[in-house]
C-alpha positions in Angstrom: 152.5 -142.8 -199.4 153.6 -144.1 -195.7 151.4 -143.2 -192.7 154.4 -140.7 -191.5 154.1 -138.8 -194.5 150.1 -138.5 -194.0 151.1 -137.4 -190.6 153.1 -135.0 -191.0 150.5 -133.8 -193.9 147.4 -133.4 -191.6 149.2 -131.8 -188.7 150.6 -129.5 -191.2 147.0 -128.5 -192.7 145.3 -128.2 -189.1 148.3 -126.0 -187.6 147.7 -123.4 -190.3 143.7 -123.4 -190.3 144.2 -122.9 -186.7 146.9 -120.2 -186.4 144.7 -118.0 -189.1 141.8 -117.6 -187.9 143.0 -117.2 -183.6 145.5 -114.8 -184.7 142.6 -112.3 -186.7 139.8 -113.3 -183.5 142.4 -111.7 -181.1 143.6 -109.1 -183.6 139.7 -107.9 -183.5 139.6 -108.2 -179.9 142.9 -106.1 -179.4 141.1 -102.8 -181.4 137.9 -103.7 -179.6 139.8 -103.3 -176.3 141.8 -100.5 -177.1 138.6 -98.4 -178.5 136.3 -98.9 -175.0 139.8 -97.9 -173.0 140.6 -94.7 -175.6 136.7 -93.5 -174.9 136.9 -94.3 -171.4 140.0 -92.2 -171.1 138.3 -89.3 -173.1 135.2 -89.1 -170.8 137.5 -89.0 -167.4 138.9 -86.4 -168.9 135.6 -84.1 -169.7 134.5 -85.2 -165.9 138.0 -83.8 -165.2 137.4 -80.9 -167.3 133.7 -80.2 -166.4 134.7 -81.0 -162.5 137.0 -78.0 -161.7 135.0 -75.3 -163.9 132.5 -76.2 -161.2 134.8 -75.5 -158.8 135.7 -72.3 -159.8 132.5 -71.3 -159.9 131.6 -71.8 -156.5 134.7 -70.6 -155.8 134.5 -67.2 -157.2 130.7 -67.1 -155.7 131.5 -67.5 -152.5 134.5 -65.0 -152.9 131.8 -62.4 -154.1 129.6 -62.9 -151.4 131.2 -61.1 -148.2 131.7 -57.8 -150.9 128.0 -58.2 -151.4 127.1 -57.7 -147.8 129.8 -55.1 -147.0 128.5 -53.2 -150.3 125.4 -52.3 -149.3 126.1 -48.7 -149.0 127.6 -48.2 -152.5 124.7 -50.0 -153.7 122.6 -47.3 -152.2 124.5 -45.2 -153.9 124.7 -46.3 -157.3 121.0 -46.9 -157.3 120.7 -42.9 -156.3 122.6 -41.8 -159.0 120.7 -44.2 -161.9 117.5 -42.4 -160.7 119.2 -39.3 -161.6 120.8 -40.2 -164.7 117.1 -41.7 -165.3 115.6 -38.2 -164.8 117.9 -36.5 -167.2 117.5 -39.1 -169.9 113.2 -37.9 -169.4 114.5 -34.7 -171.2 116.2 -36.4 -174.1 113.8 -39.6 -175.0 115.4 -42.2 -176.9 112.4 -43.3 -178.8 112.2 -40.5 -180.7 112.1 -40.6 -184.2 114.7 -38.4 -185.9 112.8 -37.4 -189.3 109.2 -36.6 -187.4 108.2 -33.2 -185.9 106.7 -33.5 -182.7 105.7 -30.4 -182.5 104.4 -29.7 -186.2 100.8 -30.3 -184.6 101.0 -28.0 -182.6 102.4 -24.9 -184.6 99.6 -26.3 -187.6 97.1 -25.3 -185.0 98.1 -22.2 -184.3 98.7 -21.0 -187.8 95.2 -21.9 -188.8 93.7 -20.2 -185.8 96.1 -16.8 -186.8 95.1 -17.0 -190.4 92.2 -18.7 -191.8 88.8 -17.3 -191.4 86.8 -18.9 -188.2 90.3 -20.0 -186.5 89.5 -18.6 -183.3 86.5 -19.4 -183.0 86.2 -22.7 -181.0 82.2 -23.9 -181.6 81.6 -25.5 -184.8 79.8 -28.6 -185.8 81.8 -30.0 -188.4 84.4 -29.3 -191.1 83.3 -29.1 -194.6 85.8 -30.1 -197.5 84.1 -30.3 -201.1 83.0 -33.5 -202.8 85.6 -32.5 -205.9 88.7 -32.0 -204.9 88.5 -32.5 -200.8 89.2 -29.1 -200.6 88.5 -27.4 -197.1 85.6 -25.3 -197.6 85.0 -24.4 -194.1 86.7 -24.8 -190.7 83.6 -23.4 -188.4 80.5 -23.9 -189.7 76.9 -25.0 -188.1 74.5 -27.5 -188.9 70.8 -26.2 -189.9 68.2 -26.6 -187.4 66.0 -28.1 -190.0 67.9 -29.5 -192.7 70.2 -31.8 -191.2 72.3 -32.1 -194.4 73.1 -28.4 -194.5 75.5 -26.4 -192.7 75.9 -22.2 -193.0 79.2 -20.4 -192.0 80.5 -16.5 -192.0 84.0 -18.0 -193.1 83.9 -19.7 -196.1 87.5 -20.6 -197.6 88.4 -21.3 -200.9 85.1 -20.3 -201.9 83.9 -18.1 -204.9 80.6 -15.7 -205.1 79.1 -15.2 -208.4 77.5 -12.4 -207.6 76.2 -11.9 -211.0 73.6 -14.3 -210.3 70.5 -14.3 -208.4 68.5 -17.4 -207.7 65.3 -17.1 -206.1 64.1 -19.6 -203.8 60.8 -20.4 -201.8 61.8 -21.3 -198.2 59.2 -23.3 -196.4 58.6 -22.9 -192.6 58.1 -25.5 -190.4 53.9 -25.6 -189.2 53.3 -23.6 -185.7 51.7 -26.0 -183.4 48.9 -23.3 -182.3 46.1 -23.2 -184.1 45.4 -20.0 -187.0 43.5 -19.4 -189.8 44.9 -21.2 -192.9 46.0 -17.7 -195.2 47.9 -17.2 -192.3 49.7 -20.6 -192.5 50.4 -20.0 -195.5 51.7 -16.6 -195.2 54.4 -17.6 -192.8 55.1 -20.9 -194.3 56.3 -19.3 -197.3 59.0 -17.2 -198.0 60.6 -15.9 -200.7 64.8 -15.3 -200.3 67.1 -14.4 -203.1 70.6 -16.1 -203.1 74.2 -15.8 -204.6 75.3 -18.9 -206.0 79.0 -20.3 -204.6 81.5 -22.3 -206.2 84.6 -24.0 -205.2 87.3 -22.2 -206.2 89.7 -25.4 -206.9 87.4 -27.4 -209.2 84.6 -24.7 -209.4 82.0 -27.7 -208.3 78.8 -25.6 -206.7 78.8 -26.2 -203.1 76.0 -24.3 -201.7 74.5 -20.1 -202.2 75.1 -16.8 -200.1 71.9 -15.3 -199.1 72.3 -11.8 -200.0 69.9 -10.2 -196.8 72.5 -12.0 -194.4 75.7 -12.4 -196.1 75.3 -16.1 -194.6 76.5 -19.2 -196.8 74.2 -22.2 -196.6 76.4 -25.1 -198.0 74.4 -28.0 -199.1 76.8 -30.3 -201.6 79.3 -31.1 -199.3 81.0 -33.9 -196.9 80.7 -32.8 -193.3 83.5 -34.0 -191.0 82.2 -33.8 -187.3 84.0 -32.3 -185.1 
């Protein structure tokens, strides 16, 4: 081989190791470029964008504000009529629940004070129901001054009087604080009292007896709500 041909053969080789790899460097440059300029471009454009919203917003503020101040008397007005629209809507509450009686209470009240026994009265020391069934026994009754677990009431409900029955019972008094002889003690300590037995007429559980002398029921197996 001559030297021309070996020169001709190693220009040849470095022209095309050369040309390759500066024509994909500035290929890769060229997208490089063009990406930074695209985003660029894209966020002058939201600045753009965001720039004359803001604008128009202080625009339209400032328009509203001279209608602000020359408004004060319709203002007044309006506000004098939401107090009266306020004040009808106090006759109609929203909050109201559609499927509750607000007034069932009320008319409860007054049909138990029309038509069960001891409705008008207004004293009473508790309401009795019976240890059964729960069943309301009595709506006035008192507590005994010295039993505290038993209450007597004229107006038993739901109550039933065997009066074919007669219990006998000794009822002790409680001592006198003066001083007497001792037959006399216990003369007035004891005292014999005959009684009616009563029954609950739901789940005929005995609740308590009728004394006959007073026609007064002493209830003794109950539960006592206080009232």
């Amino acid at each position: 081989m001559s030297s021309f041909d070996c020169q001709m053969f190693s220009s040849d080789y470095d022209g095309c190791e050369s040309d390759s790899s500066s024509s994909s460097d500035l290929c890769y440059d060229n997208r490089s470029v063009n990406a930074i300029e695209i985003s660029k471009a894209k966020a002058m454009e939201f600045d753009e964008l965001m720039n004359k919203e803001l604008d128009l917003l202080i625009r339209s503020v400032h328009h509203k504000a001279p209608d602000l101040k020359t408004g004060k008397k319709q203002n007044k007005n309006l506000r004098v009529r939401f107090k009266k629209d306020h004040d009808d809507d106090d006759d109609f509450p929203v909050d109201k629940d559609p499927l509750c009686d607000y007034e069932e209470d009320e008319a409860n009240a007054k049909w138990v004070q029309e038509n069960l026994p001891g409705g008008t009265s207004e004293k009473s020391d508790a309401i009795l129901n019976c240890p059964g069934c729960m069943s309301v026994l009595s709506l006035v009754s008192h507590r005994h001054p010295h039993f505290k677990t038993q209450y007597y009431t004229e107006y038993p409900i739901n109550c039933i009087v065997d009066e074919t029955q007669i219990i006998s019972r000794t009822i002790s008094k409680p001592q006198n604080a003066k001083k007497s002889s001792e037959s006399s003690l216990k003369s007035n300590r004891n005292v014999m009292k005959e009684y009616h037995p009563v029954t609950c007429k739901v789940c005929g559980n005995s609740v308590g007896c009728k004394e006959i002398q007073t026609n007064m029921i002493y209830f003794n197996d109950i539960l006592a709500s206080h009232s």
